[in-house]
N, C-alpha and C positions, 0 to 999 in steps of 0.2 A: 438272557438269563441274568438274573441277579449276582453277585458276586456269593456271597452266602451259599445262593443254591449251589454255583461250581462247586463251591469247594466240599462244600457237602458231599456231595456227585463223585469229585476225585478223593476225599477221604474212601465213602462204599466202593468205589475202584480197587483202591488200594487194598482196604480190607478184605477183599474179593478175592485179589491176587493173591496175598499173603495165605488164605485158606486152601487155596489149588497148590502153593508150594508145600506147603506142611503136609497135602497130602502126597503129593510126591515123593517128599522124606518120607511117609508110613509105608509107599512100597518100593523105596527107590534101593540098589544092589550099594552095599556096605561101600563100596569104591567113589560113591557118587553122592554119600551122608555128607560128608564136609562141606560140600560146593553148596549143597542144597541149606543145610544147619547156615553155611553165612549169608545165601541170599533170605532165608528168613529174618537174620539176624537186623539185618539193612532196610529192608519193609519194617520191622519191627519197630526201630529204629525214628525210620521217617513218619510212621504209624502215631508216635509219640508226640514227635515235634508239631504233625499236623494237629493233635490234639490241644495243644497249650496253644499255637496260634487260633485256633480259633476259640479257644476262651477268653483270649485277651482281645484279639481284635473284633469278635462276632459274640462274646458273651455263652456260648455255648460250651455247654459240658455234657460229652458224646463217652 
């Protein structure tokens, strides 16, 4: 596999994840919103960074 394709691949991972946690915060018990609010925060996060590298290094804007 191409290097591009990875990452591509691991960005849709990522994003993949990030959408199964957000819904876990829509039903998850008030005690367990925090834990959940920072693991989104941190996908979020990385979500971002993954995005600027690959405009700089692969030209792509995702």
């Amino acid at each position: 596999m191409k290097e591009i394709e990875i990452s591509v691949k691991e960005y849709n991972d990522l994003k993949k994840d990030l959408l199964n946690i957000v819904k876990e915060l829509d039903m998850c018990a008030n005690e367990k919103r925090n834990m959940y609010q920072d693991i989104a925060l941190c996908y979020t996060v990385h979500l971002n960074d993954m995005k600027k590298i690959m405009k700089n290094k692969f030209n792509l804007k995702i």
